[in-house]
BALONU-78375 format. One record per residue (C-alpha): residue number from 1; x, y, z. Coordinates in steps of 0.001 Angstrom, whole numbers, padded with zeros to 6 digits, m for minus. Each point is the difference from the previous one (the first is absolute). Layout:
! residues N
+-----+---------+---------+---------+
:   k :      px :      py :      pz :
+-----+---------+---------+---------+
: NUM :       X :       Y :       Z :
...
+-----+---------+---------+---------+
***
This chain:
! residues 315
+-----+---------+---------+---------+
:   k :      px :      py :      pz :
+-----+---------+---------+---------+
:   1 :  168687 :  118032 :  084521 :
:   2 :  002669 : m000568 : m002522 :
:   3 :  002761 : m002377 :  000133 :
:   4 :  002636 :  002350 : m000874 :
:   5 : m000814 :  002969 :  002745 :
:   6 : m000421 : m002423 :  003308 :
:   7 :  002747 :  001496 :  001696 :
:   8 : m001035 :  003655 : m001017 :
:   9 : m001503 :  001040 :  003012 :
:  10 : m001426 : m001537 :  003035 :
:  11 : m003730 : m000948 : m000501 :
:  12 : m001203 :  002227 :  002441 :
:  13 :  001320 :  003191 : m001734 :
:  14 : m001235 : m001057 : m003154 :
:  15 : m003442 : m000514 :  001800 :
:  16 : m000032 :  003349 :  001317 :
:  17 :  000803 :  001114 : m002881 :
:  18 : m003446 : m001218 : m002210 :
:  19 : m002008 :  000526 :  003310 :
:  20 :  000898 :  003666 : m000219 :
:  21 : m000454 :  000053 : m003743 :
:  22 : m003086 : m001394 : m000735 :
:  23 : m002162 :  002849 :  000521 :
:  24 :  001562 :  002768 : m001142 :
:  25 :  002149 : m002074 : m003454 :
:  26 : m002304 : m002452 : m001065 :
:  27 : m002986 :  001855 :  000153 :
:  28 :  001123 :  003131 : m001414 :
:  29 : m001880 : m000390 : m003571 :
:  30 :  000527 :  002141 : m003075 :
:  31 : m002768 :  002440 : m001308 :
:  32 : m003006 : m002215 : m001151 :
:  33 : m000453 : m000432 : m003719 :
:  34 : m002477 : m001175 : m002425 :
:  35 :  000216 : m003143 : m001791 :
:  36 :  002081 : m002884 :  001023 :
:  37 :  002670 :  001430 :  002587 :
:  38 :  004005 :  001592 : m000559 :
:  39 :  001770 : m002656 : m000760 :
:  40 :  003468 : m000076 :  002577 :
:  41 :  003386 :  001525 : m001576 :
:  42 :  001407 : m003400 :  001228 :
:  43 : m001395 : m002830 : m001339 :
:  44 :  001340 : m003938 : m000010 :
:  45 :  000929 : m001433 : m003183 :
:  46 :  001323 : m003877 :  001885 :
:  47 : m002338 : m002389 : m001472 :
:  48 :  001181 : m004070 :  000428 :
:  49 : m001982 : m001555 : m001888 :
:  50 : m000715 :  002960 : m002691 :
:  51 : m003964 :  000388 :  000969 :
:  52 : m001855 :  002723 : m001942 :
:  53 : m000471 :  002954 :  002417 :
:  54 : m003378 :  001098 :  001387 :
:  55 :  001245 :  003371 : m000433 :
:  56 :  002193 :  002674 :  002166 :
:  57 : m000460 :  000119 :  003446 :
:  58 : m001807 :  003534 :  000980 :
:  59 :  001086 :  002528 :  002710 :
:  60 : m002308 : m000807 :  002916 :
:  61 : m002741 :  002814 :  000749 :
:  62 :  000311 :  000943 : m004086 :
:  63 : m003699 : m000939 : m000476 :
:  64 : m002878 :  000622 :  001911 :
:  65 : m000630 : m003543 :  000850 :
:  66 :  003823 : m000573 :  001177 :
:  67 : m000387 :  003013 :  002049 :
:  68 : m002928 : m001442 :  002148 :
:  69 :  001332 : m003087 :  000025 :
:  70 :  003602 :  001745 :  001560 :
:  71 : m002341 :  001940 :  002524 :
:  72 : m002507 : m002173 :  001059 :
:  73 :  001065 : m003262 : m000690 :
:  74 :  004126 : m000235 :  000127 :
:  75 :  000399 :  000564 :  003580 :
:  76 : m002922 : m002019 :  000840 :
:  77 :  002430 : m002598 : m001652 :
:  78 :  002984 :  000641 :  001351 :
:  79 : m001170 : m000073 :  003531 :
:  80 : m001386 : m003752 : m000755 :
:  81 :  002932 : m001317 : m001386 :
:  82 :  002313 :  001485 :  002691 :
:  83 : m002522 : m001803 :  002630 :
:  84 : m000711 : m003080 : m001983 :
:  85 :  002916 : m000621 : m002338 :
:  86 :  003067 :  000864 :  002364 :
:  87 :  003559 : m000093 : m001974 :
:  88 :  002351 : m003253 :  001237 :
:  89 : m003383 : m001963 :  001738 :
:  90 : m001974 : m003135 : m001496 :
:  91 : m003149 :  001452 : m000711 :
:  92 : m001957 : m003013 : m001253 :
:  93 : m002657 :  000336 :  002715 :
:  94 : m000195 :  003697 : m001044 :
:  95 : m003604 :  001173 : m000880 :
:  96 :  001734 :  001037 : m003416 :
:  97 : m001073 : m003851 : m001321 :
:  98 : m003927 :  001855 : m000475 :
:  99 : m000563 : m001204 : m003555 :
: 100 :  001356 : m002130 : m002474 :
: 101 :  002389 :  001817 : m002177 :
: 102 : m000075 : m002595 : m002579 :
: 103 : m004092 :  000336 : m000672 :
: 104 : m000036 :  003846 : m001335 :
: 105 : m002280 : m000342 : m002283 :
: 106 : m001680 :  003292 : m001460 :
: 107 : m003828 :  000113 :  000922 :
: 108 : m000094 :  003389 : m002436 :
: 109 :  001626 :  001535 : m002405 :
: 110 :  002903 :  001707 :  001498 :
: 111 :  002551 :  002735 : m000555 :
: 112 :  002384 : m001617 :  002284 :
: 113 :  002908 :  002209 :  001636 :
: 114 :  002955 : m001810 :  002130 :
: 115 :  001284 :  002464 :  002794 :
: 116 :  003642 : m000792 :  001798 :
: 117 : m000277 : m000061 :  003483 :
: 118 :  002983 : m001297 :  001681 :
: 119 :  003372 : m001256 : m000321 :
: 120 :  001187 : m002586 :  002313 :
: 121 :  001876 : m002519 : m001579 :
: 122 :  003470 : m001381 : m000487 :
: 123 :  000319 :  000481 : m003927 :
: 124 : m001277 :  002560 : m002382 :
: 125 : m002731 : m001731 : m001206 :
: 126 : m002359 :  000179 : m003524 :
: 127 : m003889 : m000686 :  000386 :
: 128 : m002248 : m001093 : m003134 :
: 129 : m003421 : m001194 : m000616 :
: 130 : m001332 : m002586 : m002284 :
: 131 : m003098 :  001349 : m001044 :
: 132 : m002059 : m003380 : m000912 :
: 133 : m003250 :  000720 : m002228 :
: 134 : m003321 : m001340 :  001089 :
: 135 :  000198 : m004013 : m001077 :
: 136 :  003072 :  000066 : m000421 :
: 137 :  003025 : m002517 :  000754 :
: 138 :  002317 :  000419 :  003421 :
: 139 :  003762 : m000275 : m000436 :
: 140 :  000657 : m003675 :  000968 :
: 141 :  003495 :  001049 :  001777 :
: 142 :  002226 :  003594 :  001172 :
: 143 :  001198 : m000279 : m003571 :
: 144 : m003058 : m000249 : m001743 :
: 145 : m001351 :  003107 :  002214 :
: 146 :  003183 :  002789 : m000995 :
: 147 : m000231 : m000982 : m003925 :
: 148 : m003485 :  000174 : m000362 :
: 149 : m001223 :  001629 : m002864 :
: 150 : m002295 :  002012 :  002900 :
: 151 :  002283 :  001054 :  002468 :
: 152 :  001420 :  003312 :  000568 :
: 153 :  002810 :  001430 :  002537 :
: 154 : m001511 :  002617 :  002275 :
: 155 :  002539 :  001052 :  001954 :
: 156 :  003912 : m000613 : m000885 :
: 157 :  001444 :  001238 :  003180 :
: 158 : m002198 : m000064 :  003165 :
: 159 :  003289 :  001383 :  002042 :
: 160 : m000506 :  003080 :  001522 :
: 161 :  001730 :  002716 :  001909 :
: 162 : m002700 : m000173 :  002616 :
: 163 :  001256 : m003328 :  001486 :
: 164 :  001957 : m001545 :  002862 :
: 165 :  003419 :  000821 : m002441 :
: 166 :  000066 :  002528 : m002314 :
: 167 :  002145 : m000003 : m002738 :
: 168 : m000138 :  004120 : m000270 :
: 169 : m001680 :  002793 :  002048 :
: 170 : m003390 : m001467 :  001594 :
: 171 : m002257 :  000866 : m002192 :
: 172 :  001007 :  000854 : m003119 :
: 173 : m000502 : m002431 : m002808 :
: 174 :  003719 : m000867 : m001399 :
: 175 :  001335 : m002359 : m002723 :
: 176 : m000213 : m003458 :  002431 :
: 177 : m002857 :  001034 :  002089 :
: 178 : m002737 :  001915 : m002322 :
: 179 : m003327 :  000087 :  001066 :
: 180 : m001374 :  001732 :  003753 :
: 181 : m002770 : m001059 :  001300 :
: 182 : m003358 :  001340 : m002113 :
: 183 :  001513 : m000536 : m003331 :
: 184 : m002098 : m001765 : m002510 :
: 185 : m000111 : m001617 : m003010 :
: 186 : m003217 : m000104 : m002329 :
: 187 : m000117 : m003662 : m001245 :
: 188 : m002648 :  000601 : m002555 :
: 189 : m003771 : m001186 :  000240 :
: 190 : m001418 : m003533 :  000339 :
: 191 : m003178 : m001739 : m000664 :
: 192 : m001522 : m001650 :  002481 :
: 193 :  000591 : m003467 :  000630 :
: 194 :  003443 :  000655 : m000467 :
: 195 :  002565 : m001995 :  002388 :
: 196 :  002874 :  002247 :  001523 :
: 197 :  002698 : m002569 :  000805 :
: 198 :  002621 :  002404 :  001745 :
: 199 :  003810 : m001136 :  000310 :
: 200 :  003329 :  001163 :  001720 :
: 201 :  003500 : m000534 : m002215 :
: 202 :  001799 :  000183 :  002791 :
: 203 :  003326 :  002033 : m000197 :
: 204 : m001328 :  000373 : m003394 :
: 205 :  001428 :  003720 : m000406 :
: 206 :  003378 : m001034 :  000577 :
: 207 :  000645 : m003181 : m002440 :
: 208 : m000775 : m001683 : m002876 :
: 209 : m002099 : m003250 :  001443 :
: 210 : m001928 :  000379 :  003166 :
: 211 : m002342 : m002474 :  002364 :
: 212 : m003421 :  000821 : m000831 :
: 213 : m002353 : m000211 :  003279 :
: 214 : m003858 : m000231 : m001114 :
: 215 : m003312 :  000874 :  001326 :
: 216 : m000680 : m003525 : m001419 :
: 217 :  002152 : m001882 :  002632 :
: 218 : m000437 : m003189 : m001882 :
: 219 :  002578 :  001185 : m002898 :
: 220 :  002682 :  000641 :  003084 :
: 221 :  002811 : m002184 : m000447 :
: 222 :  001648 :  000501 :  004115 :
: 223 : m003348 : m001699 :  001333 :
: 224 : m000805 :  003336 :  001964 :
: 225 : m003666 :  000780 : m000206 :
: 226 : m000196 :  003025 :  001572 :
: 227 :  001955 :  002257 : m002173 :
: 228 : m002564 :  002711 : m000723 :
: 229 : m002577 :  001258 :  003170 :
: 230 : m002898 :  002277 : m001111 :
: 231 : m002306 :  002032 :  001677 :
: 232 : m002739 :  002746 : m000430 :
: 233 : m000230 :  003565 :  002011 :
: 234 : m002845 : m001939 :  001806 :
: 235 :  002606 : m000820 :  002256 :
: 236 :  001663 :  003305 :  000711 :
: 237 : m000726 :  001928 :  003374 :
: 238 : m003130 :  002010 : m001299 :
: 239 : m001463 : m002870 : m002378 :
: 240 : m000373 :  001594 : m004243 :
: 241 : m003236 : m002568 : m000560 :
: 242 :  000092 :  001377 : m003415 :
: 243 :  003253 :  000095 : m001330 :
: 244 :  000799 : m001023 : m003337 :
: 245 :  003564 : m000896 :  001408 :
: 246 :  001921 : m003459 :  000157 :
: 247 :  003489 : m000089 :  002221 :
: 248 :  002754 : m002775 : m001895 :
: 249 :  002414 : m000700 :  002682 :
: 250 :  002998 : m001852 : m001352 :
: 251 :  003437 : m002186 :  001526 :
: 252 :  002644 :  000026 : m002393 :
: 253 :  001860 : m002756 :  001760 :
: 254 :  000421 : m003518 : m001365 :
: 255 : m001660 : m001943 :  002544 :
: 256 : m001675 :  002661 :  002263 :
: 257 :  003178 :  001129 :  001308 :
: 258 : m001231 :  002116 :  002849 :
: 259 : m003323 : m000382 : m001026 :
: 260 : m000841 :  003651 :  001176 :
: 261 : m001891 :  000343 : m003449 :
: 262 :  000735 :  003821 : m000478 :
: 263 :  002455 : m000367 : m002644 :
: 264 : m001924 :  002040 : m002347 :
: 265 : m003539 :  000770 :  000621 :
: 266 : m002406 :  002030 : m002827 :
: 267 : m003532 :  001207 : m000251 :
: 268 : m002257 : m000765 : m002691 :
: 269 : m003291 :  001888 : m001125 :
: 270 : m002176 : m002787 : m001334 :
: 271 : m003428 :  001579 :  000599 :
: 272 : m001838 : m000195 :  003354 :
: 273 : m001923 : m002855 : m001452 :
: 274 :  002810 : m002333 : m000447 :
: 275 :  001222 :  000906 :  003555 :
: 276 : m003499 : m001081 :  001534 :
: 277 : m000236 : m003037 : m002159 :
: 278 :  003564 : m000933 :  001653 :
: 279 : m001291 :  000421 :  003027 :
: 280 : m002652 : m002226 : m000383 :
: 281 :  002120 : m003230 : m000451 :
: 282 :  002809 :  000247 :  002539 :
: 283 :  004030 : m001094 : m000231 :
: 284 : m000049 : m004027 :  000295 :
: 285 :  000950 : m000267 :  003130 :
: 286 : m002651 :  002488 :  001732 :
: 287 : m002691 : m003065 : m000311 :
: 288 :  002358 : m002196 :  001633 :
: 289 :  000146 :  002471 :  002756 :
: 290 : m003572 :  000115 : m000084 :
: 291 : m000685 : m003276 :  000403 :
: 292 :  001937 : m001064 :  002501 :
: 293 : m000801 :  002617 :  002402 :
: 294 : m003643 : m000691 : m000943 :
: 295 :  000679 : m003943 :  000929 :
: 296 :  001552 :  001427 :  003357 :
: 297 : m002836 :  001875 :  000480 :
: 298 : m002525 : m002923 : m000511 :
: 299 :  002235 : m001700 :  002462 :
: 300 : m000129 :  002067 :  002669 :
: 301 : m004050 :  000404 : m000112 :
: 302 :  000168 : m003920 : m000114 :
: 303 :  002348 : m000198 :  002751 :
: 304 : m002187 :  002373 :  001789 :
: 305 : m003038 : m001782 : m000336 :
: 306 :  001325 : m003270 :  001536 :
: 307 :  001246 :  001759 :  002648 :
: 308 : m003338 :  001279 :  001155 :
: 309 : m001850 : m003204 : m000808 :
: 310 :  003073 : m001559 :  002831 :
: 311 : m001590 :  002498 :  002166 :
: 312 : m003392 : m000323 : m000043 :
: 313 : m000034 : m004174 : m000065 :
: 314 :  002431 :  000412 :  002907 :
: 315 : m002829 :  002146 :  001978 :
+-----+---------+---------+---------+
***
């Protein structure tokens, strides 16, 4: 939601509002094209801290590829996030935490695509991408990470029209909320080995300096480590094994705020490769998890055990 527009309408209108929407706005595509996608009529131009652009985001269902993904994969999406990463709820126990957004490293070369999904946050906020070569060095600090040489601003504006408070008619892309859900932007194409470090400027469309929130949640400065959640279709109702997707999910909030981490959420293509290597090492705290229900387990067989041998020597 944005600051300015809280007393708008009441939240349930607006939420009627994008329930009734989504199907029949967001999804509505233009006529497929060749090539690379229509770029939108309106496009951001904020930019914070003056990032080389990946390039202008694309009208969603303008390629082939963004027209699958819109059809078989967006709803999919939506229906998980509404489930799993509910507006105004802490959802750090959410099954969103999958992988660990700050290991996206390419297994194969990639073409790699970012796709908006949703718009849930407080500010307007920019996304970029450090794209760090095979070998190479990671930024030491938040500063390091948004003036590297390597890194890029994907989206400038991740508000949207399709969202909880609209700044124009629900969805339509307008001046402070451009993109609907299904737009892209084509980030270019990466060797593999390459390290996608993914950040959040947040409020970035709308000033001049903004708090950058990394995948790396070392280089954030509020001591919040859980400001980015990502997850795979794997998880969605009817499991995509084979997707080359990765979900960002992002809180724009200095400290967590709400911690509903839905701020700003985004797809990324990285190759189905990448997606099952992911999968193979899970989000720190899943071995945790692991472990100690395996040592509860191992207690209860134990526990078990003496209880029977009680039995029998009482017999």
């Amino acid at each position: 939601m944005k600051l300015s527009q809280l007393n708008r309408m009441p939240r349930t209108i607006a939420l009627a509002a994008l329930t009734l929407s989504a199907s029949t706005l967001v999804h509505a595509a233009p006529n497929v094209v060749s090539g690379n996608g229509t770029p939108n009529q309106v496009q951001a131009v904020d930019d914070p801290y003056n990032l080389p652009n990946s390039g202008p985001v694309m009208a969603g269902g303008s390629t082939a590829a963004s027209a699958a993904f819109d059809k078989n994969v967006l709803p999919e999406a939506e229906a998980f996030i509404a489930k799993n990463l509910p507006e105004a709820h802490n959802n750090l126990n959410s099954p969103a935490f999958q992988i660990d957004p700050n290991k996206i490293v390419l297994a194969t070369s990639a073409a790699v695509t970012a796709t908006f999904i949703h718009d849930g946050g407080a500010f307007d906020s920019a996304v970029g991408v450090d794209a760090i070569a095979p070998g190479g060095t990671a930024p030491a600090n938040s500063w390091d990470e948004v003036t590297s040489p390597t890194a890029k601003l994907v989206f400038a504006n991740t508000g949207s029209t399709v969202s909880s408070w609209p700044s124009g008619p629900v969805g339509t892309r307008v001046s402070s909320q451009p993109v609907l859900p299904g737009d892209f932007v084509n980030m270019g194409t990466y060797a593999a080995g390459t390290k996608l470090d993914f950040f959040l400027m947040a409020n970035g469309a709308n000033q001049s300096w903004a708090n950058i929130f990394s995948a790396d949640e070392a280089l954030n400065q509020d001591g919040f480590n859980q400001h980015v959640a990502a997850f795979t279709p794997t998880l969605f109702a009817v499991p995509q094994l084979n997707s080359p997707y990765i979900f960002l999910a992002f809180k724009d909030m200095w400290g967590g705020g709400d911690k509903d981490i839905n701020d700003a959420i985004i797809a990324i293509n990285v190759g189905s490769a990448t997606v099952k290597s992911l999968l193979a090492t899970p989000e720190p705290a899943m071995p945790l998890t692991f472990t100690a229900c395996l040592g509860l387990a191992l207690f209860a067989v134990r526990k078990n055990q003496q209880n029977h041998q009680k039995k029998v020597t009482t017999v």
